[in-house]
C-alpha atoms as an extended CHARMM CRD file, in Angstrom:
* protein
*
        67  EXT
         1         1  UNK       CA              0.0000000000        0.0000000000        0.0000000000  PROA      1               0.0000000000
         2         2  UNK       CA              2.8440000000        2.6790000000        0.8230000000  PROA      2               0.0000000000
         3         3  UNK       CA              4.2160000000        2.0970000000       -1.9780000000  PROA      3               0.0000000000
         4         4  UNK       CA              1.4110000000        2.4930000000       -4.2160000000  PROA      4               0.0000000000
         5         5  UNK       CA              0.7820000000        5.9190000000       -2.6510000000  PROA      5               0.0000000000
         6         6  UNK       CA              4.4180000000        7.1120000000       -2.8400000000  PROA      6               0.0000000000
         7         7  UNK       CA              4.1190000000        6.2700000000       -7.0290000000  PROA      7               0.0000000000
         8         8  UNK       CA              1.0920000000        8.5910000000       -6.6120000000  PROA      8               0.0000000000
         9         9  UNK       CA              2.3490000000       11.2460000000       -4.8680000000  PROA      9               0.0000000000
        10        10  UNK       CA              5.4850000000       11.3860000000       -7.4920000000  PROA      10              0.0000000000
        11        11  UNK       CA              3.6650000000       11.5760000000      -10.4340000000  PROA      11              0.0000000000
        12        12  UNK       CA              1.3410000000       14.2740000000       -8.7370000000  PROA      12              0.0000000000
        13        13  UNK       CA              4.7710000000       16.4820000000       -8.2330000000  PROA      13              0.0000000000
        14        14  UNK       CA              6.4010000000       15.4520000000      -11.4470000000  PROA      14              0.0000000000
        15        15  UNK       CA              2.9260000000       16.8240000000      -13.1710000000  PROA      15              0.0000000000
        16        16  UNK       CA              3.1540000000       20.4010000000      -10.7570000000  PROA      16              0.0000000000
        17        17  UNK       CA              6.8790000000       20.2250000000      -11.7170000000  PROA      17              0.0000000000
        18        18  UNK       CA              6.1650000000       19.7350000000      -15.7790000000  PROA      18              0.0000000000
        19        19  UNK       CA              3.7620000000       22.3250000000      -15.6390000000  PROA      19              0.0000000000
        20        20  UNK       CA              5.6710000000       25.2250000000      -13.5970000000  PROA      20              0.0000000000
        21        21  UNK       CA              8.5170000000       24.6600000000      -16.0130000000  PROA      21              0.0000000000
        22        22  UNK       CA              6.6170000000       25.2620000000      -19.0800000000  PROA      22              0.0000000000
        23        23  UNK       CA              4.4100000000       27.9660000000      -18.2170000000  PROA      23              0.0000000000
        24        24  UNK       CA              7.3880000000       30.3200000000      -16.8390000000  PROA      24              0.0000000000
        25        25  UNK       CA             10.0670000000       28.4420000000      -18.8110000000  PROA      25              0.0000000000
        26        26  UNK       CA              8.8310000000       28.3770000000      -22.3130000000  PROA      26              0.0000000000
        27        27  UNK       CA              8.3380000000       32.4250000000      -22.3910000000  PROA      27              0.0000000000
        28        28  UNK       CA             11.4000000000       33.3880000000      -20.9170000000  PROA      28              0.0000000000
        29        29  UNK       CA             13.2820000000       31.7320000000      -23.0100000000  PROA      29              0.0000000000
        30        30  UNK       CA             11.3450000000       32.4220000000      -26.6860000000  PROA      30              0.0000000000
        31        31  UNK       CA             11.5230000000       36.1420000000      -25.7000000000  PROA      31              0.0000000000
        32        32  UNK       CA             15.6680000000       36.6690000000      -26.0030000000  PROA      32              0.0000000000
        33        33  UNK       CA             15.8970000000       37.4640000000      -29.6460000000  PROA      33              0.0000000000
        34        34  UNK       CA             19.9020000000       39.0100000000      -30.1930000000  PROA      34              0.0000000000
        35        35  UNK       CA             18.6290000000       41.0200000000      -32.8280000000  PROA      35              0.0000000000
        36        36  UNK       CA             15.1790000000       42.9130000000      -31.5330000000  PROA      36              0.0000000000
        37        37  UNK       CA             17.4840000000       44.7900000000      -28.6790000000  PROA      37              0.0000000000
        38        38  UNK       CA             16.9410000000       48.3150000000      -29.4240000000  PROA      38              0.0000000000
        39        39  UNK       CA             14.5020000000       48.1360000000      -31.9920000000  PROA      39              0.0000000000
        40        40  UNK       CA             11.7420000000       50.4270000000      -31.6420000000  PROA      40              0.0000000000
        41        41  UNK       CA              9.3330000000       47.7800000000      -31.4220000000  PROA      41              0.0000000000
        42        42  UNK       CA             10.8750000000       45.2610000000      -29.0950000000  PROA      42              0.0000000000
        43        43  UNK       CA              8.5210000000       45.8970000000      -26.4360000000  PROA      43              0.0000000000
        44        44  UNK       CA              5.4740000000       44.8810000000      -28.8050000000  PROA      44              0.0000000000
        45        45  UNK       CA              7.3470000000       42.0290000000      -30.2610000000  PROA      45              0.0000000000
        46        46  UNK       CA              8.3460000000       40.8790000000      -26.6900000000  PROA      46              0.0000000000
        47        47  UNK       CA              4.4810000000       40.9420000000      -25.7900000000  PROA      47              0.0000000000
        48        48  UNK       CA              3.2250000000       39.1500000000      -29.0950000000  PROA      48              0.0000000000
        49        49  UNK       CA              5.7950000000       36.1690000000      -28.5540000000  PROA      49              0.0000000000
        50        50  UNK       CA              4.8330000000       35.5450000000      -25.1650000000  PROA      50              0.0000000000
        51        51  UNK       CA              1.1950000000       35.5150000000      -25.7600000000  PROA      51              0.0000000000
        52        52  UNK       CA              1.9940000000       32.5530000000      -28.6990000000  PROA      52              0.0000000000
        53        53  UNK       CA              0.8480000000       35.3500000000      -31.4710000000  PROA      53              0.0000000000
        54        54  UNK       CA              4.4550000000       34.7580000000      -33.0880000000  PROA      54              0.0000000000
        55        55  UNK       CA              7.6630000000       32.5330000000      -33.4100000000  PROA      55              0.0000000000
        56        56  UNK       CA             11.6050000000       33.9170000000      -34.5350000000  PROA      56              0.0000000000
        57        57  UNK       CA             13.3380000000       32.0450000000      -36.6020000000  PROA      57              0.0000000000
        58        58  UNK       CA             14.9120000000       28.6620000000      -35.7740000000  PROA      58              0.0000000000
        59        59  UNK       CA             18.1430000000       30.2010000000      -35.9710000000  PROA      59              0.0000000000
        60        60  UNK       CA             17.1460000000       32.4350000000      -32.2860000000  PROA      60              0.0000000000
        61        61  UNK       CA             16.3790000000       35.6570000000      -34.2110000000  PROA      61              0.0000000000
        62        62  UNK       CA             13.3600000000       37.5220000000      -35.2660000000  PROA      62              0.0000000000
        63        63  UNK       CA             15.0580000000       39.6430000000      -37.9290000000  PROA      63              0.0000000000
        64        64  UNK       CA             12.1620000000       42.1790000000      -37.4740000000  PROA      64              0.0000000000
        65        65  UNK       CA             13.0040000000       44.6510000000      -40.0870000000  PROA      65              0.0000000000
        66        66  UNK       CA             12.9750000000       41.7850000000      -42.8440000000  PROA      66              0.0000000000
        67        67  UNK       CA             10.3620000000       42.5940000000      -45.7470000000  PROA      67              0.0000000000
């Protein structure tokens, strides 16, 4: 029986574990684009990747004054 509820109780943390990590994780990370520093729109673009509205390249960039 103890055992049975220890397996329980880990997979209830590892869940509450998995899901702080990718609600604070994912953002922080997808908002450090090298090449929107300065910009005069890196506050908007910064606010429009966190809300999932857009990506940056694969390469880490955004290149935001590409036509």
């Amino acid at each position: 029986m103890n055992i049975k509820r220890c397996l329980g109780r880990s997979w209830l943390l590892l869940a509450l574990v998995l899901c702080l990590v990718f609600s604070f994780g994912i953002s922080a990370l997808a908002v450090q684009f090298a090449d929107i520093q300065g910009h005069w729109a890196a506050g908007e673009i910064i606010k429009a990747v966190e809300k999932g509205y857009i990506k940056g390249y694969p390469d880490g960039t955004f290149k935001p004054d590409r036509r």
